[in-house]
Backbone bond lengths (Angstrom), bond angles and torsions (degrees), N, CA, C in turn:
res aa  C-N    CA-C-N  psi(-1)  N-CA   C-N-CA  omega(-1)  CA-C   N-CA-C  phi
1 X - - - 1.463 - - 1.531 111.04 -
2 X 1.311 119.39 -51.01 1.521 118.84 159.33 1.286 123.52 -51.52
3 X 1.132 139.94 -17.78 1.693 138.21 172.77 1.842 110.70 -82.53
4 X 1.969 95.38 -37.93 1.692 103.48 -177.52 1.239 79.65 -79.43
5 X 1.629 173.55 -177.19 1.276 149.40 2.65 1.709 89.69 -95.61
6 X 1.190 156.47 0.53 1.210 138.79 -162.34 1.686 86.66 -129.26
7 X 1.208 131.33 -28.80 1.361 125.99 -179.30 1.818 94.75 -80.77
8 X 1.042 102.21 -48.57 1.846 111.94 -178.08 1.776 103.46 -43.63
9 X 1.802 103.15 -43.25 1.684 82.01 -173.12 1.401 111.86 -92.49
10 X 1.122 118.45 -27.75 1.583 109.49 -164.26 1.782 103.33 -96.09
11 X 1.488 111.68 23.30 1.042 124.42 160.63 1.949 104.80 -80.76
12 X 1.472 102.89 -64.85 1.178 118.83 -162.22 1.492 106.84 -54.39
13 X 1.939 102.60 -57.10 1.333 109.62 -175.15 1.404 117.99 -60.90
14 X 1.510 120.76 -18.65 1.517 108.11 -156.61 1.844 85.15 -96.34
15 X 1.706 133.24 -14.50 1.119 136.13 -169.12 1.354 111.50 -76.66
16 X 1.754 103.93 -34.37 1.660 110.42 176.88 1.421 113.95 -78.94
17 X 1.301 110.85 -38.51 1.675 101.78 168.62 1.705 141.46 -91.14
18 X 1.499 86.27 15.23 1.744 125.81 172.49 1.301 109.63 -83.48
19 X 1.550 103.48 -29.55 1.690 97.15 -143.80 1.942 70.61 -109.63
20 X 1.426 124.50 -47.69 1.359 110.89 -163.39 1.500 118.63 -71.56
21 X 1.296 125.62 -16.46 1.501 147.15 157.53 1.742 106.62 -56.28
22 X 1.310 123.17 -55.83 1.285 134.13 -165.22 1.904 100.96 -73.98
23 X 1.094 108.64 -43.00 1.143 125.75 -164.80 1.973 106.90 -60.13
24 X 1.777 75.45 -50.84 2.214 89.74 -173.43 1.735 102.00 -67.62
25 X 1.248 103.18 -32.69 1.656 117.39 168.70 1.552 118.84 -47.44
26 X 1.109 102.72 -78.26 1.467 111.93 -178.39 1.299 133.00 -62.93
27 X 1.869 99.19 -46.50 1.794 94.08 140.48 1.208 143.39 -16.43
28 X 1.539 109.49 -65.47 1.506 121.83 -156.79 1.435 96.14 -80.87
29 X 1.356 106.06 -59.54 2.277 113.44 178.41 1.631 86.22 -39.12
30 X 1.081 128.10 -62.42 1.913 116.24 -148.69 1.266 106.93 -69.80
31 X 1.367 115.02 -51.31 1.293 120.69 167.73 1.745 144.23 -53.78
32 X 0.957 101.41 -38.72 1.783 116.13 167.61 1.715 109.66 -91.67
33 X 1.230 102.29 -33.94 1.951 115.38 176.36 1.860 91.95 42.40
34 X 1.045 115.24 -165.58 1.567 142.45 -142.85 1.373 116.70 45.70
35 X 1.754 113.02 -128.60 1.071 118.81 -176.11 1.655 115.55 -62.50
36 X 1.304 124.49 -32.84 1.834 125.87 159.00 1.473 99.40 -48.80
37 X 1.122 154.86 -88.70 1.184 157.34 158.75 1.575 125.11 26.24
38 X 1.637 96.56 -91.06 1.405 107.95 152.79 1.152 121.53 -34.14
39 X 1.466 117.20 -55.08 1.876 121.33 -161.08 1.952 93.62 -68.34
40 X 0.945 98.94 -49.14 1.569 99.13 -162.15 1.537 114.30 -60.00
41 X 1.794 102.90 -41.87 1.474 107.62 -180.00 1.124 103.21 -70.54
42 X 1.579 125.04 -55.29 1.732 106.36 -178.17 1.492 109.39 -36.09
43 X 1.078 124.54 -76.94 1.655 115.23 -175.98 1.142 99.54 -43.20
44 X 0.832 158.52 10.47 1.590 133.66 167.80 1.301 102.35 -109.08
45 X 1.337 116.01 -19.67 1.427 106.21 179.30 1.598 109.95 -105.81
46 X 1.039 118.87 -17.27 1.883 124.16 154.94 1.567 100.29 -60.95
47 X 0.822 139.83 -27.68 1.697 141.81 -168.05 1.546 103.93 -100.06
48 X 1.378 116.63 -29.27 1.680 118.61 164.87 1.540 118.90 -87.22
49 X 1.359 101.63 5.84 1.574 90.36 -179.11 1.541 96.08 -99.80
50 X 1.196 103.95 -28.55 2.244 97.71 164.01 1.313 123.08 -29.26
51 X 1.395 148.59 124.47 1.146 104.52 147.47 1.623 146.47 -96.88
52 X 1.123 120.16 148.97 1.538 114.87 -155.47 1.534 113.10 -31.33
53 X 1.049 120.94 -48.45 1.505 126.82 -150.49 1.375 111.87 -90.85
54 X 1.708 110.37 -36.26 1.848 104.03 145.45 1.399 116.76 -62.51
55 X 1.008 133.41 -42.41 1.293 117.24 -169.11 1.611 112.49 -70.77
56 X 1.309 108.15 -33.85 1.600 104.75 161.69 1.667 117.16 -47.93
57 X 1.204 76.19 -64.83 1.973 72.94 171.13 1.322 146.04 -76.08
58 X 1.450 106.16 14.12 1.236 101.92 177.27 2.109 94.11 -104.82
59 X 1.482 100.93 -0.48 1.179 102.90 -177.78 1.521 101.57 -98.68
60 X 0.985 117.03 -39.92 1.945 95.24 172.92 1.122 111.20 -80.11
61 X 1.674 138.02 3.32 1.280 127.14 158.12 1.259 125.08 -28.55
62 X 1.494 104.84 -59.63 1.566 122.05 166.44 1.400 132.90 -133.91
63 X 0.972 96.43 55.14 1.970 129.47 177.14 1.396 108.19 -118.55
64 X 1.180 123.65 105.49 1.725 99.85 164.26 1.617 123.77 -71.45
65 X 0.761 110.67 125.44 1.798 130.15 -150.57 1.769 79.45 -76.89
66 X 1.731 123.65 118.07 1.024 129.90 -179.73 2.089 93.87 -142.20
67 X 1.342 113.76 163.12 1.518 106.49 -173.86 1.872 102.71 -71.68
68 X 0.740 118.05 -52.32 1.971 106.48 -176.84 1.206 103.35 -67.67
69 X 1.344 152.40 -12.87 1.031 144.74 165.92 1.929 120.57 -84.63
70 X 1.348 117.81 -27.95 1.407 131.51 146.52 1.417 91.87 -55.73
71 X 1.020 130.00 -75.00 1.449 115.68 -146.08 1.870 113.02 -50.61
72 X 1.326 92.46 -51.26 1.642 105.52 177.27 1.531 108.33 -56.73
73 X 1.193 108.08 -36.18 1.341 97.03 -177.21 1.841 125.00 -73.90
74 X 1.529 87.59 -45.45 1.941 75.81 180.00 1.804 88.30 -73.83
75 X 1.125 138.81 -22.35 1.367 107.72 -155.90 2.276 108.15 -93.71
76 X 1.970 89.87 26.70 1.381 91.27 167.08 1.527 99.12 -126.07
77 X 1.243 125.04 8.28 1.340 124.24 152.14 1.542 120.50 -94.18
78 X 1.272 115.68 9.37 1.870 112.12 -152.18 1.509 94.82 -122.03
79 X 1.597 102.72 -14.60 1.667 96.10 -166.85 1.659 108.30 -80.22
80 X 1.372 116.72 -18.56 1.391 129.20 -170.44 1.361 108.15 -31.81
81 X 1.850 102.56 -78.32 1.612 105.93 166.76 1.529 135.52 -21.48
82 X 1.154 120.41 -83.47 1.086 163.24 175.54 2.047 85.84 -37.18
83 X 1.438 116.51 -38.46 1.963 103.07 -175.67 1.445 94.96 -79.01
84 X 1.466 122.47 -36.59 1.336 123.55 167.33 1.757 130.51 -22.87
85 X 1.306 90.35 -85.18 1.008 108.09 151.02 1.401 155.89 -9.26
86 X 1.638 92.40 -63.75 2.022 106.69 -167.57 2.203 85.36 -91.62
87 X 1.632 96.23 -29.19 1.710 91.95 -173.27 1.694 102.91 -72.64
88 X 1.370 126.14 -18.46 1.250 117.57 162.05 1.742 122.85 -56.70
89 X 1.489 103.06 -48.11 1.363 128.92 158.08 1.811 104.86 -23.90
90 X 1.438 94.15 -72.19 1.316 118.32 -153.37 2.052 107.06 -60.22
91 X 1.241 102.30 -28.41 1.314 105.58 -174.50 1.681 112.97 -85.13
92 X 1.391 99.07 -21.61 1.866 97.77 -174.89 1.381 85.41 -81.94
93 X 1.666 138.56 -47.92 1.345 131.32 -140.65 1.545 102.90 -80.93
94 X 1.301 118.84 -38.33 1.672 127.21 -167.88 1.684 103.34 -58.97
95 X 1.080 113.20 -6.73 1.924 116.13 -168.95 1.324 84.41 -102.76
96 X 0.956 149.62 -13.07 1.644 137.77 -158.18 1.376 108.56 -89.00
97 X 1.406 117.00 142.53 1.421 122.61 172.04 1.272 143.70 -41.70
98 X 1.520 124.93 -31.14 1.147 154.69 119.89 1.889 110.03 -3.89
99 X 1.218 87.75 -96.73 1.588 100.46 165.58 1.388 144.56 -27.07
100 X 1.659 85.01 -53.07 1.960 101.27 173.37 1.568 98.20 -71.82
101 X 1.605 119.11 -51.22 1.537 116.52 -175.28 1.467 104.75 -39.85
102 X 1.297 127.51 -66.43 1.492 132.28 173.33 1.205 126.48 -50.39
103 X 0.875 111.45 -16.26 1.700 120.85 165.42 1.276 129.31 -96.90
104 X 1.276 117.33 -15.86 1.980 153.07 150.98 1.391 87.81 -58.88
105 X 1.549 130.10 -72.15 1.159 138.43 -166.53 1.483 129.49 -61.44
106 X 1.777 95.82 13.31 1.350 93.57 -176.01 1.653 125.18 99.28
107 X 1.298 112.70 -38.28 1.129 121.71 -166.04 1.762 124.81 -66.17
108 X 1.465 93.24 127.02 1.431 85.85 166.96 1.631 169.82 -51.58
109 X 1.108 158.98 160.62 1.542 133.49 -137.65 1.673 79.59 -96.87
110 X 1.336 137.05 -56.48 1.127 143.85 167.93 1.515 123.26 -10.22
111 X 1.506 104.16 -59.34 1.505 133.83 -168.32 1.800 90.27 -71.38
112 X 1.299 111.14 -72.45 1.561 121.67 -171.25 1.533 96.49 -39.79
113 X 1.367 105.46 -73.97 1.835 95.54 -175.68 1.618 115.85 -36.74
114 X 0.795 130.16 -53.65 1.676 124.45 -145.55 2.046 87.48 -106.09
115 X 1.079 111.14 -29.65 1.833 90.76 178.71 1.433 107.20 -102.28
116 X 1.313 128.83 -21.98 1.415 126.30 151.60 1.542 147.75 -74.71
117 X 1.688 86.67 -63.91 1.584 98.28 -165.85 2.166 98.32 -69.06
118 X 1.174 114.48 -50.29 1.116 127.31 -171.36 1.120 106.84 -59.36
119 X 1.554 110.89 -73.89 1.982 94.24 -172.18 1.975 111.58 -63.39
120 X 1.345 123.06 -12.24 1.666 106.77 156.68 1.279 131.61 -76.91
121 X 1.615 100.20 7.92 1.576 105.38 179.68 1.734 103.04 -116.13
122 X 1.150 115.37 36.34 1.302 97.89 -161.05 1.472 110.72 -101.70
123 X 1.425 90.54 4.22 2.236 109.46 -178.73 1.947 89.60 -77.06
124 X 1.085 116.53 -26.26 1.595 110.19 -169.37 1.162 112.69 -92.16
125 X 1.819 118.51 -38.60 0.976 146.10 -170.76 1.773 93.46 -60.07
126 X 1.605 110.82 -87.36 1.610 113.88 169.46 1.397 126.73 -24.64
127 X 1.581 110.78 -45.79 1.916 107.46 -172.88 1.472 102.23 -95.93
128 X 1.474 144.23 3.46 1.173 141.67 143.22 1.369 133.68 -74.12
129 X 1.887 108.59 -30.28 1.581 102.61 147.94 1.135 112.47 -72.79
130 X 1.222 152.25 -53.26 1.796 123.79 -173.89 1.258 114.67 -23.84
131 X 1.773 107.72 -63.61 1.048 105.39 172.06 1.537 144.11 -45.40
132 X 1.373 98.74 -47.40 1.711 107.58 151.77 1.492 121.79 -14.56
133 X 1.566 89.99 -76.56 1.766 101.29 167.62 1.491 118.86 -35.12
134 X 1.368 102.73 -73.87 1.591 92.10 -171.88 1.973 123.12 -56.21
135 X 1.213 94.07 -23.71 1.424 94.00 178.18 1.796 112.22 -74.75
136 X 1.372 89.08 -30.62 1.643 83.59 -162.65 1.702 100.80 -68.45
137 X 1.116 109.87 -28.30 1.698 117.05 -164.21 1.359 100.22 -82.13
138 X 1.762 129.73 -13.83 1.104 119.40 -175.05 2.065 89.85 -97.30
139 X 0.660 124.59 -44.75 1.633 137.09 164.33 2.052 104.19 -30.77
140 X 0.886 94.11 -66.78 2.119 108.25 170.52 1.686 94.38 -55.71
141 X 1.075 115.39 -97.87 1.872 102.54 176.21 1.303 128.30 -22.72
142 X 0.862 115.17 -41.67 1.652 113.85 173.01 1.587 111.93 -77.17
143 X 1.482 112.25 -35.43 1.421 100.03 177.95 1.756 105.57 -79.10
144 X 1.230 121.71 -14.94 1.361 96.64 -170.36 2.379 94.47 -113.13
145 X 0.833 102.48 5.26 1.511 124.00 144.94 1.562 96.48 -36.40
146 X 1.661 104.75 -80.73 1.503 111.75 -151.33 1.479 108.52 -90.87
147 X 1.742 126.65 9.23 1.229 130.06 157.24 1.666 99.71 125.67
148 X 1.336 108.86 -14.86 1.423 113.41 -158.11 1.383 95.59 -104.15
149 X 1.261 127.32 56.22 1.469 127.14 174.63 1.572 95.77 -106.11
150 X 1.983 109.78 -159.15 1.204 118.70 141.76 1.188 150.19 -43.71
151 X 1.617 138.01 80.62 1.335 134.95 -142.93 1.579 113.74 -46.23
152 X 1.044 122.84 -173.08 1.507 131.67 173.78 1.732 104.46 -81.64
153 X 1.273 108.04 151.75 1.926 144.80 36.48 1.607 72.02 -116.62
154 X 1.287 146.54 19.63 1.592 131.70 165.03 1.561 122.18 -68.72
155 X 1.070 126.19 128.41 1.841 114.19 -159.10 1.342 83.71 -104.24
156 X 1.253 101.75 158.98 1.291 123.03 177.92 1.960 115.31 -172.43
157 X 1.177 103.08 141.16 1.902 109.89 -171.47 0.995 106.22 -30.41
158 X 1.391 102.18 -40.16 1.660 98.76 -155.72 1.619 131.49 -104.74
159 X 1.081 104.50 4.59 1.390 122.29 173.77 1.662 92.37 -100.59
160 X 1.450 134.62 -35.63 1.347 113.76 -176.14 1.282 108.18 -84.79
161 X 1.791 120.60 -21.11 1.818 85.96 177.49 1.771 98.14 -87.45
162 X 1.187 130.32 3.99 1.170 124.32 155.33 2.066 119.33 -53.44
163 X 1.213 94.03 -57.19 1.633 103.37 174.61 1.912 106.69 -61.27
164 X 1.560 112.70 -32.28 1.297 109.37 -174.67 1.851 96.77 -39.51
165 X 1.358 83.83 -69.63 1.952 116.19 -148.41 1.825 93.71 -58.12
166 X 1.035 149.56 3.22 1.227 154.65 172.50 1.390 106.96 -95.91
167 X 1.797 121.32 -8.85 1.495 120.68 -173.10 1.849 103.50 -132.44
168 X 1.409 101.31 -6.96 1.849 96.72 156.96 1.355 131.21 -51.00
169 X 1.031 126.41 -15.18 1.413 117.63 166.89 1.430 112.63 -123.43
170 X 1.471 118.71 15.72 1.631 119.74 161.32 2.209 87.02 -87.13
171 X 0.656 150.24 -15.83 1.362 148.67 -159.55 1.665 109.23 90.60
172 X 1.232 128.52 38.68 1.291 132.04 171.64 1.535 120.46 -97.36
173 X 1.429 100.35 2.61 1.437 101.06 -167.80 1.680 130.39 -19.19
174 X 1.013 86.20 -50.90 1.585 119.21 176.03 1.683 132.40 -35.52
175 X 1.987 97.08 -32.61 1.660 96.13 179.90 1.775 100.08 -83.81
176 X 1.270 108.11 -0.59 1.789 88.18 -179.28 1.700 118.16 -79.51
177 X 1.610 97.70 -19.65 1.859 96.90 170.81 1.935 113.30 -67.98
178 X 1.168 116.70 -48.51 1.399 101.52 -164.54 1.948 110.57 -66.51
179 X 1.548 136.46 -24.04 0.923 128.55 146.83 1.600 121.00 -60.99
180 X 1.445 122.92 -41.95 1.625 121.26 -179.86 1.692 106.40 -47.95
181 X 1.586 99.11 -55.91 1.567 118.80 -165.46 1.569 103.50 -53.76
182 X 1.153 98.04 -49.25 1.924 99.96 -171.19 1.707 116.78 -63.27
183 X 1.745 93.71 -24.75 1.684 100.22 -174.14 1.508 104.12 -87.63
184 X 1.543 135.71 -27.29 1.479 133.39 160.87 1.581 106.93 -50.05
185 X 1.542 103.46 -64.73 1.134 95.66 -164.58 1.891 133.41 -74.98
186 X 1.282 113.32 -1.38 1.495 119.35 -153.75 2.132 68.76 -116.68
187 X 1.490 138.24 -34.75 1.622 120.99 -170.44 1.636 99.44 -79.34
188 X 1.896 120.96 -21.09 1.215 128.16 -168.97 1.199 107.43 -68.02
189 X 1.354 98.34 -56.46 2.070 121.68 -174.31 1.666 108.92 -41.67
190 X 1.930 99.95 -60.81 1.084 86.98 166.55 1.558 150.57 -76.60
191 X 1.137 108.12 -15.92 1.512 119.08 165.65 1.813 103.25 -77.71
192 X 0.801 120.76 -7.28 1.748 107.66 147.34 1.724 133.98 -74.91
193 X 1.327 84.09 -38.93 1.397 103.63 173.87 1.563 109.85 -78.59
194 X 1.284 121.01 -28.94 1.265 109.37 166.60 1.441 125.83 -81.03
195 X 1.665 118.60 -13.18 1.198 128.59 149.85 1.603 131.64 -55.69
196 X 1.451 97.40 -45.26 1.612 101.95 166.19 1.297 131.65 -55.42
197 X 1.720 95.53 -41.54 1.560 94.44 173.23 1.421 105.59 -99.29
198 X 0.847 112.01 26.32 2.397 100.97 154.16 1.605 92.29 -101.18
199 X 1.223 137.99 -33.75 1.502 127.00 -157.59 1.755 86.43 -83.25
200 X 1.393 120.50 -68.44 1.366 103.69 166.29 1.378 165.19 -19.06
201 X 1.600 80.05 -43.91 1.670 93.73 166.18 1.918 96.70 -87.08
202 X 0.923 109.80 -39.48 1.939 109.29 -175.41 1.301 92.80 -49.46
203 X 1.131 136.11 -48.58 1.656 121.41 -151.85 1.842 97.33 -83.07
204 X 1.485 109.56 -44.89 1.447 113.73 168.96 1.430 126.25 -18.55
205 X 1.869 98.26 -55.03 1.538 121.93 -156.44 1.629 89.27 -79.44
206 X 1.504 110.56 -46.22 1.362 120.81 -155.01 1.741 106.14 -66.10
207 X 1.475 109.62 -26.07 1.682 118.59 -172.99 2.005 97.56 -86.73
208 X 0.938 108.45 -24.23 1.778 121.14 162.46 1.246 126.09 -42.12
């Protein structure tokens, strides 16, 4: 339980400021589209050709790996998805009647994003942070897996099934399940729960 409260937060925190970064992102590219568009998605797709888990590590190379600084970090690799996404959002919603009226009306590209396009995307927005979560917490285990987590006396998953696997052939086999077990089951839980609420909100939209 002491190793999940430090995977538990900088799961959550790095998912909310993943998802609210990704969100102002993808908005604006879907919504204004042309040359903003292009510029924005290329970076997003120069930034997806990284892959996550080097780029983590070439950042705690020389970072001292502290909890607000994990957090910032996966949650400036995590937002990528998530701009994808809401700018997919952003291109069906900007044609809608709603929209054009407000834009007849004067209204600004600013205004449209954040009182339109965004809160009607917020069924994608919500079931892509869950996901957030589970990824980001499997992202934290793996970095502190390979030593480059949260230093000590701070517990964390991933430095103990790291310590497990250093005592399998003293006959310890055994401490690598209760960290393994907790990290299936607490990334499973939530990717159920993030399933529930996409079918939820679908049936919502669908009774609409």
């Amino acid at each position: 339980m002491a190793g999940g409260q430090s995977a538990m937060e900088i799961g959550f925190a790095a998912a909310v400021i993943a998802t609210f970064l990704g969100a102002l992102w993808g908005g604006a590219a879907g919504y204004f589209g042309g040359m903003l568009d292009s510029v924005l998605m290329r970076i997003v797709d120069a930034l997806l050709a990284i892959p996550a888990l080097f780029f983590l590590l070439f950042l705690a190379s020389f970072i001292t790996p502290t909890l607000p600084i994990l957090i910032l970090v996966v949650a400036c690799i995590s937002w990528l998805v998530p701009s994808r996404l809401i700018r997919g959002e952003a291109l069906t919603l900007r044609v809608r009647e709603y929209v054009q009226a407000v834009k007849c009306m004067g209204g600004r590209g600013g205004r449209v994003v954040f009182r339109h396009i965004l809160p009607n995307s917020i069924g994608v927005i919500v079931v892509n942070a869950t996901f957030q979560v589970a990824d980001a917490i499997l992202l934290v285990a793996s970095l502190s897996f390979l030593g480059l987590g949260i230093p000590p006396p701070e517990a964390n998953w991933g430095s103990m099934l790291s310590a497990g696997l250093n005592y399998i052939y003293a006959g310890y086999w055994w401490l690598i399940y209760p960290p393994g077990i907790a990290i299936v089951l607490t990334v499973t839980s939530i990717n159920f729960v993030g399933d529930a609420v996409r079918d939820a909100l679908e049936v919502r939209l669908q009774s609409r």
